[in-house]
C-alpha positions in Angstrom: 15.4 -13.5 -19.8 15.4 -13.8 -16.3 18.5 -14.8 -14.1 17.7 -16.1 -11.5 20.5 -15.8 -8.5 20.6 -16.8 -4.8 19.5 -14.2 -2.3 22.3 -12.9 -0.3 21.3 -11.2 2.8 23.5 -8.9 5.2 21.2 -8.1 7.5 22.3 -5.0 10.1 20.1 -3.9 13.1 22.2 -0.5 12.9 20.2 1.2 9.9 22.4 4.0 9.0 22.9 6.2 6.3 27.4 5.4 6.5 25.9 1.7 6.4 23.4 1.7 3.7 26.6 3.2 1.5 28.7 0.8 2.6 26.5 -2.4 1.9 25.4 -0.7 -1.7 29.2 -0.3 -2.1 30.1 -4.3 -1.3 26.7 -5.7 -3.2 28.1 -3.1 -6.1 31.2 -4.9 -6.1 30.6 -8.1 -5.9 27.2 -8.7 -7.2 26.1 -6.5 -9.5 22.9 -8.0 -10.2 21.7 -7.7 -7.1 19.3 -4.7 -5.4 19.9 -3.4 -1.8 17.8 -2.4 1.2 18.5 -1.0 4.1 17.5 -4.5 6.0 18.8 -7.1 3.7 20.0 -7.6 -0.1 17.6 -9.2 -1.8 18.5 -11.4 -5.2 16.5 -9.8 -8.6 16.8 -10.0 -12.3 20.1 -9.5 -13.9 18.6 -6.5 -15.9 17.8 -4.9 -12.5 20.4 -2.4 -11.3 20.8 -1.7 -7.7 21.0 1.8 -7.7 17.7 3.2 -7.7 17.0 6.3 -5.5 14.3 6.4 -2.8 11.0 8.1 -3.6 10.4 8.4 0.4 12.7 10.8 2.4 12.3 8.6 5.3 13.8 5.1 4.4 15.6 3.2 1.6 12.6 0.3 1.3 12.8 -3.4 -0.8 13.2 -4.2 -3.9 12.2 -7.1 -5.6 9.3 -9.7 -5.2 9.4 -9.3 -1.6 7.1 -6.4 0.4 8.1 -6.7 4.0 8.2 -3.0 4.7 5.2 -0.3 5.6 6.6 2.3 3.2 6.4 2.4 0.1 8.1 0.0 -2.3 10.6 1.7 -5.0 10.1 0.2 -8.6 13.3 -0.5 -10.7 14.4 2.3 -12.4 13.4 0.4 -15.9 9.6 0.0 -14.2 7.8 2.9 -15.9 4.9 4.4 -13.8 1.7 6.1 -15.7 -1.2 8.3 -15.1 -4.2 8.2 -17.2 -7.6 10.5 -16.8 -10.7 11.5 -18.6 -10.7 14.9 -19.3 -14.2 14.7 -20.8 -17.5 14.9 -19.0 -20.2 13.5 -21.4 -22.0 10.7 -20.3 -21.5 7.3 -21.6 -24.3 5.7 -23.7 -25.8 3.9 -20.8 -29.3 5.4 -19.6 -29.3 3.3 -16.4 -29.7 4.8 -13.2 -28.8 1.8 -11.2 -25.3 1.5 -9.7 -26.5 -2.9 -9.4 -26.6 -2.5 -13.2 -23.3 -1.0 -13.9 -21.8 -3.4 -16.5 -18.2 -4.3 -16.1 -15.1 -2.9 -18.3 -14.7 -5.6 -20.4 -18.6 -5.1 -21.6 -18.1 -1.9 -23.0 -17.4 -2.2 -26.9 -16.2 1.9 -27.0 -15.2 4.5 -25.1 -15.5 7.0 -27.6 -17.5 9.4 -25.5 -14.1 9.3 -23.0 -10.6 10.8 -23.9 -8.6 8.9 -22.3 -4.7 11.1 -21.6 -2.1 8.2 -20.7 1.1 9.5 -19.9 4.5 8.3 -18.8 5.3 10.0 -15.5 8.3 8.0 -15.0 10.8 10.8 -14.7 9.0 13.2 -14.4 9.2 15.9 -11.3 7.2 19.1 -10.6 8.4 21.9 -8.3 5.9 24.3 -6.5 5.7 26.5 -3.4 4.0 24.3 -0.5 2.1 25.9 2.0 3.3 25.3 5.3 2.1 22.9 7.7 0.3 24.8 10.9 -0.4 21.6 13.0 1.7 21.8 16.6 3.7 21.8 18.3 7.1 21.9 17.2 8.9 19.5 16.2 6.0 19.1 14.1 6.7 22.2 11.8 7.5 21.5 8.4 9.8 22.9 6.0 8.7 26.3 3.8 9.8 26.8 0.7 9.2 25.1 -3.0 8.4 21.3 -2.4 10.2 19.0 -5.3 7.6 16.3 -5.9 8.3 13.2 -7.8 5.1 11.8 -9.6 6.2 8.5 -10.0 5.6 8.1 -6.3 1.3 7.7 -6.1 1.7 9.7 -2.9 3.4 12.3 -4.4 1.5 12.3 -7.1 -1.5 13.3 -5.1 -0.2 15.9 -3.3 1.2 17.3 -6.1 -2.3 17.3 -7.6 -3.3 19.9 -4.4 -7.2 18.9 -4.7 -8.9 17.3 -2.2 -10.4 14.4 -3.3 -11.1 10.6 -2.7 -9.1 7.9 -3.3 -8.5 4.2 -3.2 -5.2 2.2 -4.3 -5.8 -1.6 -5.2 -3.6 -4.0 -5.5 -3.3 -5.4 -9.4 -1.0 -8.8 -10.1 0.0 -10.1 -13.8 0.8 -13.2 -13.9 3.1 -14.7 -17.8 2.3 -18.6 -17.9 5.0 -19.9 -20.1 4.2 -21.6 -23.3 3.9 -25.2 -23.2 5.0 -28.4 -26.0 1.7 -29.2 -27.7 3.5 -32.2 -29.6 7.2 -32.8 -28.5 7.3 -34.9 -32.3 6.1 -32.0 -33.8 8.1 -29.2 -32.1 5.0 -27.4 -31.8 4.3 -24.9 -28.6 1.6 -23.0 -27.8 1.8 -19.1 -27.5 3.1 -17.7 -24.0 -0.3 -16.2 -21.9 -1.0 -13.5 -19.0 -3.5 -12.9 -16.5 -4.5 -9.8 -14.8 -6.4 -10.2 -10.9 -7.3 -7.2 -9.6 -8.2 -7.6 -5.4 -11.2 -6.4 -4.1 -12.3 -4.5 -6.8 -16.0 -4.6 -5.5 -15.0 -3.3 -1.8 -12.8 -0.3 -3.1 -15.2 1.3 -5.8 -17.6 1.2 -3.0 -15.7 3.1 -0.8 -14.7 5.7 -3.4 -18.3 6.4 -3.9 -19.1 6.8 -0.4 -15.9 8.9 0.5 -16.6 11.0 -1.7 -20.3 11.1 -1.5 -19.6 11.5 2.7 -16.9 14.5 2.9 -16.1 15.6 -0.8 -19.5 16.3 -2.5 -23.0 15.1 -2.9 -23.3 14.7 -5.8 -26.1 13.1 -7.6 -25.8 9.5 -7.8 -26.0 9.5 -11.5 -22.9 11.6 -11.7 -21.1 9.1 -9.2 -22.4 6.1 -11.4 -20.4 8.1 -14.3 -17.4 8.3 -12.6 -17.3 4.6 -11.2 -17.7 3.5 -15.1 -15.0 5.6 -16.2 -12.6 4.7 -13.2 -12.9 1.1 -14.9 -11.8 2.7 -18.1 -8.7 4.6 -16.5 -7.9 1.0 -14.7 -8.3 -0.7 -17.8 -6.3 1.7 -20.1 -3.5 1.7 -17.1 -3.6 -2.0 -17.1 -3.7 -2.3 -21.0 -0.6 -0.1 -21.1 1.5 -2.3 -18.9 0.4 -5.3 -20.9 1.2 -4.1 -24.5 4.9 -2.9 -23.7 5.4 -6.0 -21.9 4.4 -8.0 -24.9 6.8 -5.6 -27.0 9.5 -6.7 -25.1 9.8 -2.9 -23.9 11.6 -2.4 -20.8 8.7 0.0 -19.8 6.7 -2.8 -19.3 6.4 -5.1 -15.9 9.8 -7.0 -16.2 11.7 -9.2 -18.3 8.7 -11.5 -20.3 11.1 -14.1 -21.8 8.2 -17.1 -23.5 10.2 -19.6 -20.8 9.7 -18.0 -17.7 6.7 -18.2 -15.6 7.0 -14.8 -13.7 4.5 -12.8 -11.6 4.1 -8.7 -11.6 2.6 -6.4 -9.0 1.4 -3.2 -9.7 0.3 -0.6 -7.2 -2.9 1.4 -9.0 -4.5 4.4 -7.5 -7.9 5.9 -8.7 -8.6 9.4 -7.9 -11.6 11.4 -7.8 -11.5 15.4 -7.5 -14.3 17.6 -8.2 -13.9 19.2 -11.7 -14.2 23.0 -12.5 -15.1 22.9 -16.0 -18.2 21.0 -16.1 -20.4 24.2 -17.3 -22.3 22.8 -19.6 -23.9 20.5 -17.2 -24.1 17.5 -19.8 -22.1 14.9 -17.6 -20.3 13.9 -14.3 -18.6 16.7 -12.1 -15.7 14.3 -11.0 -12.5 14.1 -12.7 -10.7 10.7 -12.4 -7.8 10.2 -12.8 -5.2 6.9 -12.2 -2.1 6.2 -11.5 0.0 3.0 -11.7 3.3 1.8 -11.0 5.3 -1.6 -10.6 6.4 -2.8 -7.0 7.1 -5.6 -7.6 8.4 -8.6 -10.3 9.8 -12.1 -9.8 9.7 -15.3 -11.4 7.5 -18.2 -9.6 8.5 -20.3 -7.7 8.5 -23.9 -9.1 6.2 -25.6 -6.2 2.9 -23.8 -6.7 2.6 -24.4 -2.9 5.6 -22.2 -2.4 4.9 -18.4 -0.4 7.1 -15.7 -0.3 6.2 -14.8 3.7 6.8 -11.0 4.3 9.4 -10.2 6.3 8.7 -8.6 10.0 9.2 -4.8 10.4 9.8 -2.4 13.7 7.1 0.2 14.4 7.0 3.2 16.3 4.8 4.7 18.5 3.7 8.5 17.6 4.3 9.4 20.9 6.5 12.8 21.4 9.0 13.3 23.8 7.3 15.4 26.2 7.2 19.4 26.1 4.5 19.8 28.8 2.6 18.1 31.8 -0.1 17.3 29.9 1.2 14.4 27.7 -2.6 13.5 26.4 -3.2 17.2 25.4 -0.4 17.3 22.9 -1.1 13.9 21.7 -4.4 15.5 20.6 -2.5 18.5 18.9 -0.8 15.7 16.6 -2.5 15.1 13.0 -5.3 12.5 13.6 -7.6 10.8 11.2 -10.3 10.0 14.0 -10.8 13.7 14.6 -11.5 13.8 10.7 -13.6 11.6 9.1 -12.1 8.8 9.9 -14.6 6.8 7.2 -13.2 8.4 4.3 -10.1 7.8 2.1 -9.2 11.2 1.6 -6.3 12.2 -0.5 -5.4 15.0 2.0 -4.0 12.5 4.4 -0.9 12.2 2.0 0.3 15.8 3.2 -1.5 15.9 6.9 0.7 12.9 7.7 4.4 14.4 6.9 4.8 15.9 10.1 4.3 12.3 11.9 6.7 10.9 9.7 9.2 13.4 10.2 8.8 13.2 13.6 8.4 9.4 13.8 9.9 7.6 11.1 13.7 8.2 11.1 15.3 5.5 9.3 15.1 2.0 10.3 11.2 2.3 11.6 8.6 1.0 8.8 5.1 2.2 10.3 4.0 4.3 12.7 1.2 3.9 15.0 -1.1 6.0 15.7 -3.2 6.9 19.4 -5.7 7.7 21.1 -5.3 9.6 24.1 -8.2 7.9 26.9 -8.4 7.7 30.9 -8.8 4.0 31.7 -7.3 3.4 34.9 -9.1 3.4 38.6 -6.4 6.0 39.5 -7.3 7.9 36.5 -4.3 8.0 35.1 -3.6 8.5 31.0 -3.7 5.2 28.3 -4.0 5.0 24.9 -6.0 3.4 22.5 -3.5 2.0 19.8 -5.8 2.6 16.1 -3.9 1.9 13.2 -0.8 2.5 11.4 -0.1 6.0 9.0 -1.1 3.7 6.0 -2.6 0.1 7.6 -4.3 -1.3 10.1 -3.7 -3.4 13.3 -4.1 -6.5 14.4 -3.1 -7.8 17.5 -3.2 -11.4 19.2 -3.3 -12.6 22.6 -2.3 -15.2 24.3 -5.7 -17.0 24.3 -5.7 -16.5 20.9 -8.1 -13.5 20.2 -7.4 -11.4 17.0 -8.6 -8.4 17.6 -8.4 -4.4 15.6 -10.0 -1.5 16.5 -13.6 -1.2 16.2 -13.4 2.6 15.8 -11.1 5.6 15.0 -10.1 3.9 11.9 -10.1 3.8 8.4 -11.4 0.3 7.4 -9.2 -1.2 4.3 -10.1 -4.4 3.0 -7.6 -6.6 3.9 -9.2 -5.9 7.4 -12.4 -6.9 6.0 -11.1 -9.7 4.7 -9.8 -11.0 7.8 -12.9 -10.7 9.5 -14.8 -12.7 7.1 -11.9 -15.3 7.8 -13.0 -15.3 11.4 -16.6 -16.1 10.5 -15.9 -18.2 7.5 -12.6 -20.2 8.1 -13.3 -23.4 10.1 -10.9 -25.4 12.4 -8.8 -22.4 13.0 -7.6 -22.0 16.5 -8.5 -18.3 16.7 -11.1 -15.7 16.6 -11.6 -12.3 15.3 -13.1 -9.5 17.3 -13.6 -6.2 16.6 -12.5 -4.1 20.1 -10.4 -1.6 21.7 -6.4 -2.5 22.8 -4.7 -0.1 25.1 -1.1 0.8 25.1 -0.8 -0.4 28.5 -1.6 -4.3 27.9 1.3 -4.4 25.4 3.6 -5.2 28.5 1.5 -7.5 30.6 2.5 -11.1 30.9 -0.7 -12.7 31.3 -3.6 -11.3 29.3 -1.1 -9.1 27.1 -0.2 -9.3 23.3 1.9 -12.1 21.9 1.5 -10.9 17.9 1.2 -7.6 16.1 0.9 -7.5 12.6 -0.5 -4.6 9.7 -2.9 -5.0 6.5 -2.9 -3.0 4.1 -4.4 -3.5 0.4 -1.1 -3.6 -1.5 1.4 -5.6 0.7 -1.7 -7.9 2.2 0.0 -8.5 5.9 2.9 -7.3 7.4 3.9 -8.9 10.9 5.8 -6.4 13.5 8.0 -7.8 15.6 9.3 -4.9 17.4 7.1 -1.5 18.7 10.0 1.2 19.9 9.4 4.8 21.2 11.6 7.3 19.3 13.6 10.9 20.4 13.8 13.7 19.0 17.4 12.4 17.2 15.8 10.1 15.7 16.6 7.3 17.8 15.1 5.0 19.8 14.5 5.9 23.0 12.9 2.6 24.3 11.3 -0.7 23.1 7.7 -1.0 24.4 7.3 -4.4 22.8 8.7 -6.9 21.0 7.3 -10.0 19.7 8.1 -13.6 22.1 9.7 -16.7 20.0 6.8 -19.5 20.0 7.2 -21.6 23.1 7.6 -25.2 22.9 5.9 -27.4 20.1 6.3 -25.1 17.1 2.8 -23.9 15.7 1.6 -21.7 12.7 1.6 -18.2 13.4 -2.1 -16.4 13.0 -0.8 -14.2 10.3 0.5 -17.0 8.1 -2.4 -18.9 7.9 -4.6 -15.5 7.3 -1.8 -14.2 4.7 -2.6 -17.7 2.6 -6.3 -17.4 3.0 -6.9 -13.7 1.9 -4.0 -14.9 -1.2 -6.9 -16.9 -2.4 -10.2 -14.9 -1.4 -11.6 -11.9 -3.0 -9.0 -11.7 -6.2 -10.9 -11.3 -9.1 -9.6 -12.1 -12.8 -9.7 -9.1 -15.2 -10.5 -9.2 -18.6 -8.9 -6.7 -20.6 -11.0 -4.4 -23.0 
């Protein structure tokens, strides 16, 4: 059973490694039951212990319901994460050609021509010599030596996988309904329920086939068509798995499922496709897919139903290094980039090509880093940048005459984005619009005509506002703030990203019906 305790919150601006010690050591003490991040101390279930290690070598992230920062999120130590592939390559008994007439899962009635390997990857580590990075200049060079990757980590996991391939992570929520009195004279209750929604399951299997199709291989579409049907398999054995340990009362389910609780579970799922090597027979699909799945998140709900758990705002940096040259836009050039790379594609490579960013970037205390564009803009000629997204989102930015706007190109384009520009067509009696255009560096300081609002989408953690963009040194701190985000002036009104974090809460989340 769920206890549910206050959240206590010791919020320091100071992120440091002597402090995050020192505020694990007080929570320790005096409320056990509590988890720690580096920002706050968020309440959790009793059964949760606060000393969990972080999967990122960067910074110590949040626990708990809440997903207010850009990295990733660490799952309780009794959260179990999972991988599950198809390691056969016959076809499934469905002679259609059509990808329109793909059935969904819950149509199939076997999957007897698949075998389907779940396993439990919790724990489990794998050690292997890493090829260096070769991406200047220094101090971009990354570490030689063996590489320690722990697979419960989806990024990890990847890279520890060392094929290229495409991918797409979406975000899956489980919600237990409590069971409720049929006949108070009768002592009778119903059984206790759950519900699976899986977001934008349409828009991400859509852009798996095309990534793949664009810069892995392509293949015939019959073979992709394969791989789509069996990527709903993999989701709904991953699924499935959570599902039946939770009902066991295992604690390598999603969280406490006591019958009185009415509690809500996130999981993070990633579906990979990789070309396979042992297709010789030619009888089926030349993909292998594979999925991975771990929880993020688990709280019980909040007893108004109109009740939102906001995310809190995070502090970005620029990838902007400390100069080693006059000419500033030719090393921003040298840094990894995805809009040098098939920007269109979500390509699991972009796990590993991004480390040197982050270790250049993303000492602790910053959440996201954004990435640029080196342009010439200015009637002297003079260098700006083109802000594109973040290592893992995109941006949005607001004005003061209320434009929403995120970059029209450059970009990977992840369907919360989408979402938000259907909002701006769709939504009516906002006070906004959405437009898809360029934003330079150098309007983030203007007064008039500048940007009031900076937030980040991303599939799994929906919006994240920023209220502070900073400019790091080489000793990982911050050199100076470049932004930073106004209070709102007089009357009090909504922010933009509040009223799109409720809309895209109710659009595009489908109900998922397991096999």
């Amino acid at each position: 059973m769920y206890m549910w305790t206050p959240p206590v919150f010791l919020h320091c601006h100071t992120v440091s490694n002597t402090w995050t010690r020192f505020g694990r050591q007080i929570v320790n003490r005096f409320y056990p039951n509590r988890q720690v991040t580096s920002f706050g101390f968020h309440s959790s279930p009793a059964s949760h212990t606060p000393n969990g290690r972080s999967l990122s070598s960067t910074i110590p992230v949040s626990f708990g319901a809440r997903i207010n920062s850009m990295t990733r999120v660490l799952s309780n130590p009794a959260w179990r994460s999972y991988e599950a592939s198809i390691d056969s390559c016959k076809k499934l008994n469905n002679d259609s050609t059509s990808r329109s007439s793909i059935p969904v899962l819950n149509t199939f009635t076997s999957c007897d021509h698949n075998t389907v390997q779940l396993r439990d990857i919790t724990n489990e580590q794998k050690t292997i010599e890493n090829t260096p990075f070769t991406f200047p200049p220094p101090p971009l060079s990354a570490p030689t030596g063996p590489q320690t990757y722990q697979l419960r980590s989806p990024r990890e996991w990847m890279e520890w996988i060392g094929v290229e391939g495409a991918y797409t992570v979406l975000r899956c929520e489980r919600r237990r309904i409590p069971p409720k009195n049929n006949n108070s004279s009768s002592n009778t209750t119903s059984s206790s329920s759950s519900q699976w929604k899986v977001a934008g399951f349409d828009f991400h299997m859509k852009r798996l086939y095309t990534s793949y199709r664009r810069s892995i291989d392509d293949s015939a579409p019959a073979s992709l068509q394969i791989a789509e049907r069996q990527s709903r398999i993999v989701i709904d054995t991953l699924l499935s798995q959570y599902e039946r340990t939770a009902l066991s009362g295992s604690s390598s389910g999603v969280g406490d499922d006591s019958d009185n609780v009415d509690c809500r579970s996130i999981v993070m799922l990633t579906v990979l496709w990789t070309p396979r090597d042992d297709d010789k027979s030619g009888s089926g699909t030349g993909i292998r897919v594979r999925g991975h799945a771990s929880v993020i998140a688990a709280s019980p709900m909040s007893s108004s139903s109109s009740s939102i758990d906001y995310p809190a705002a995070v502090t970005a940096a620029l990838a902007l290094h400390p100069p080693l040259s006059t000419d500033d836009s030719r090393q921003q050039e040298d840094l990894p980039n995805r809009y040098s790379h098939d920007f269109e594609s979500k390509l699991s490579s972009w796990c590993q090509r991004r480390r040197p960013i982050e270790r250049a970037f993303k000492p602790s205390g910053i959440s996201e880093v954004l990435l640029l564009r080196p342009c010439r803009r200015s009637p002297a000629g003079e260098d700006d940048y083109e802000l594109l997204e973040g290592l893992t989102s995109n941006l949005f930015f607001v004005d003061d005459r209320g434009t929403v706007s995120t970059a029209p190109w450059g970009v990977l384009k992840g369907y919360v984005r989408d979402l938000i520009i259907e909002c701006g067509e769709t939504m009516t009696g906002k006070r906004w619009n959405v437009e898809e255009r360029a934003t330079l560096l150098s309007r983030l300081g203007k007064k008039k005509g500048g940007i009031k609002r900076v937030f980040a989408t991303s599939s799994v953690r929906l919006i994240v506002p920023i209220e502070r963009i900073v400019i790091v040194n080489e000793e990982g701190g911050v050199e100076r703030e470049v932004w930073a985000q106004e209070a709102l002036g007089g009357r009090e009104e909504e922010e933009v990203w509040k009223e799109l974090y409720r809309e895209i809460l109710e659009r595009g989340v489908d109900e998922w019906l397991l096999q």
